[in-house]
C-alpha positions in Angstrom: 49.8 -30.0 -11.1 47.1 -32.7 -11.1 47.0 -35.3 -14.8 45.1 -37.1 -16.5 44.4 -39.2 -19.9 41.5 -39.8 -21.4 42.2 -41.5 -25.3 45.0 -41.1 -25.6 44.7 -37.1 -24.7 47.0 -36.1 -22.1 45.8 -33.5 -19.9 47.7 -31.3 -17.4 45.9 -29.0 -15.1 47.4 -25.9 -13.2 46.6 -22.9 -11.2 47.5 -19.6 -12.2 47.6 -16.2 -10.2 47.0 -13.2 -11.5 48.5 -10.5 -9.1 49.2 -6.7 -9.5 47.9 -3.0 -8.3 43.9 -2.9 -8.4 42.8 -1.1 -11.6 45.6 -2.3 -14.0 43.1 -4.8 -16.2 43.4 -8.1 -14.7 40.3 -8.7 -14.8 39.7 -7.6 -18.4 42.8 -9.8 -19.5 41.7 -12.4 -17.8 37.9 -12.3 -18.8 39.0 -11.6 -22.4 41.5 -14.9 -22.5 38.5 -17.1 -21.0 36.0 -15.5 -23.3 38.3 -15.7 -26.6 37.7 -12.3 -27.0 33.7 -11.4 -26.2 33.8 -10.3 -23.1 34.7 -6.8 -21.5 33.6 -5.0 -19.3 34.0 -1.5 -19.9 33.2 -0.3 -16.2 35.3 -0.8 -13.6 34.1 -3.5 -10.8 36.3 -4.4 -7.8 37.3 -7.8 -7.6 36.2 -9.5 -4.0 38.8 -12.6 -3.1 39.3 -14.3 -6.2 38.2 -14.9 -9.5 38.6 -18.1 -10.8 38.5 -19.3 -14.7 39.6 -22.2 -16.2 40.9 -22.1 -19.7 41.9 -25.5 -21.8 45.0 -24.4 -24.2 46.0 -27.2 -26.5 50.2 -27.7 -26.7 50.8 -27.5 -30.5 51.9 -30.4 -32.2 51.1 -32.3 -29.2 48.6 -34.7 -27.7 48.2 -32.7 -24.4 45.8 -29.7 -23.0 46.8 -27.3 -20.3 43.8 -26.5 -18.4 45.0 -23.4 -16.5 43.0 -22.3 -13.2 42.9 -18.9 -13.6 43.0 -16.7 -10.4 42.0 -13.2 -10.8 42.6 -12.1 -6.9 41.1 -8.7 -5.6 44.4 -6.8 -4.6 42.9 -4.0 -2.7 44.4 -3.3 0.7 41.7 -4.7 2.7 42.1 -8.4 0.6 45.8 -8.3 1.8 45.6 -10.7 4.3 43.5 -13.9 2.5 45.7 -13.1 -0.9 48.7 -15.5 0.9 46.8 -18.8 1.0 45.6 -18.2 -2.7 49.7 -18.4 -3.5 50.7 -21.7 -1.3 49.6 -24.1 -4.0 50.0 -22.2 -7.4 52.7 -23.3 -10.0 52.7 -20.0 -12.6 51.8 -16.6 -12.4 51.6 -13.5 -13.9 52.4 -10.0 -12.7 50.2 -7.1 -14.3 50.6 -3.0 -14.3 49.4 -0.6 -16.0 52.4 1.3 -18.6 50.6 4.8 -18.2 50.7 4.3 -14.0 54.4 4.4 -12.7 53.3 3.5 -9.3 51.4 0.3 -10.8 54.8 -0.9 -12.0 57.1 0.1 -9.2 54.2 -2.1 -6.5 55.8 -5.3 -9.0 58.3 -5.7 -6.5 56.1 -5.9 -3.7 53.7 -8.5 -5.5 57.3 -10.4 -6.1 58.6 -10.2 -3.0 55.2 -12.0 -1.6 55.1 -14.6 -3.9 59.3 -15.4 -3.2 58.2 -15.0 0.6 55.1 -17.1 0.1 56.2 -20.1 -2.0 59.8 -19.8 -1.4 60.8 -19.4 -5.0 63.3 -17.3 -5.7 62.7 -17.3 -9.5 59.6 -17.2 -10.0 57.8 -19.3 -12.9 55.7 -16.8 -14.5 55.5 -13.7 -16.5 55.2 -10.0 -16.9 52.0 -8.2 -18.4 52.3 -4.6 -19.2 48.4 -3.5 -20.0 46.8 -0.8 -21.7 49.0 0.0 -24.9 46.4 1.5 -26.6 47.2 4.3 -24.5 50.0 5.6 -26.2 50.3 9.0 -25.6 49.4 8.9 -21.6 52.2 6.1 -21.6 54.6 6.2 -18.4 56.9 3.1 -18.7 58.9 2.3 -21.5 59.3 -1.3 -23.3 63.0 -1.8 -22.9 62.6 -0.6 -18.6 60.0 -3.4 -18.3 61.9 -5.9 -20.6 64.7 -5.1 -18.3 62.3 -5.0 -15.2 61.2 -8.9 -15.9 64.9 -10.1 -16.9 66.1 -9.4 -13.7 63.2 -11.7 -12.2 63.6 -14.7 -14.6 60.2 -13.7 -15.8 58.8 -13.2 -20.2 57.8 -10.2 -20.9 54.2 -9.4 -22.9 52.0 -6.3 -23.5 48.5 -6.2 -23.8 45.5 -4.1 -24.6 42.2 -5.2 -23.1 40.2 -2.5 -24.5 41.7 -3.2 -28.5 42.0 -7.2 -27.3 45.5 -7.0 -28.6 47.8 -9.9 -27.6 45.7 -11.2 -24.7 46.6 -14.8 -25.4 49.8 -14.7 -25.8 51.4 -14.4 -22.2 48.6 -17.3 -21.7 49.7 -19.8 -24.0 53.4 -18.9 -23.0 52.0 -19.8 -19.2 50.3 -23.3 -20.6 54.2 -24.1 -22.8 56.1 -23.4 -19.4 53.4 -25.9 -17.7 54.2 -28.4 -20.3 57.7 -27.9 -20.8 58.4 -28.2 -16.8 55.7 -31.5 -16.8 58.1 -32.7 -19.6 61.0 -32.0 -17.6 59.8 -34.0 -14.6 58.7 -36.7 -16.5 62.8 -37.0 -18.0 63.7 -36.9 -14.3 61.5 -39.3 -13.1 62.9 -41.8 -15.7 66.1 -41.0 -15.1 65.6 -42.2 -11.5 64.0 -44.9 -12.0 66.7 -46.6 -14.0 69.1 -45.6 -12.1 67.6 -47.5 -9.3 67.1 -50.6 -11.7 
């Protein structure tokens, strides 16, 4: 998490992965959030590698910005190898699946699993994106089996629809708070120290 101040404005930059079976919406949410809403694409294109957007999200009632470094990684089976050295540096993330594709939701734990494995976390600052509400009747996974889903991995739970735009900022600005919060946290600590060493 790099900072800086210009005029008083405080701003805090991080990166954030995006991770999750190809063909959930990632790319949608993600182009959607970075576009505030006029941009998506309604064919599907694989992602190749990575993605990257960065965002600004102003902290309310606050002088400071969270630029997030948004990384939309291709999570095909033949990207599996380079995704790794994406994760080594990142500080949040967010886990997508699709609610009418079971199998979308049950690969979460395998997304998990490498980012514990990767980082070394074993809660994981991030959260859960369940995509495409708008299909309602085609739905597979309920609300309170994904609430209960991202509970048991410390993670806060949103849904989304990319093709209504419905609630595509919200796990966002809940990604830039958790940067703050856990800059604000580190700052206390880093007082703390220091006057105990006075």
């Amino acid at each position: 998490m790099a900072t800086k101040s210009l005029a008083n404005k405080l701003i805090l930059r991080t990166k954030c992965i995006l991770l999750g079976n190809p063909a959930v919406g990632k790319s949608a949410i993600t182009q959607l959030f970075h576009s505030d809403g006029s941009q998506f694409s309604k064919n599907y294109s694989m992602t190749i590698h990575a993605e990257v957007y960065i965002k600004p999200v102003n902290i309310p009632d606050t002088s400071v910005t969270v630029e997030l470094f948004i990384y939309d990684l291709g999570c095909h089976e033949i990207f599996q190898d380079y995704i790794p050295k994406y994760l080594e540096d990142a500080t949040l993330f967010a886990f997508v699946y699709d609610v009418t594709n079971n199998d979308s939701f049950k690969n979460l734990t395998k997304w998990i699993q490498m980012v514990r494995k990767v980082t070394g976390k074993k809660v994981i600052p991030g959260v859960l994106i369940g995509n495409k509400i708008d299909l309602t009747l085609r739905r597979s996974v309920s609300v309170q089996h994904a609430e209960e889903f991202a509970k048991s991995y410390g993670l806060e739970y949103f849904e989304t629809s990319a093709l209504s735009n419905t609630d595509i900022e919200d796990p966002f600005h809940f990604l830039a708070n958790m940067c703050h919060s856990n800059y604000e946290e580190q700052l206390k600590e880093f007082v703390k120290d220091s006057q105990t060493l006075i």
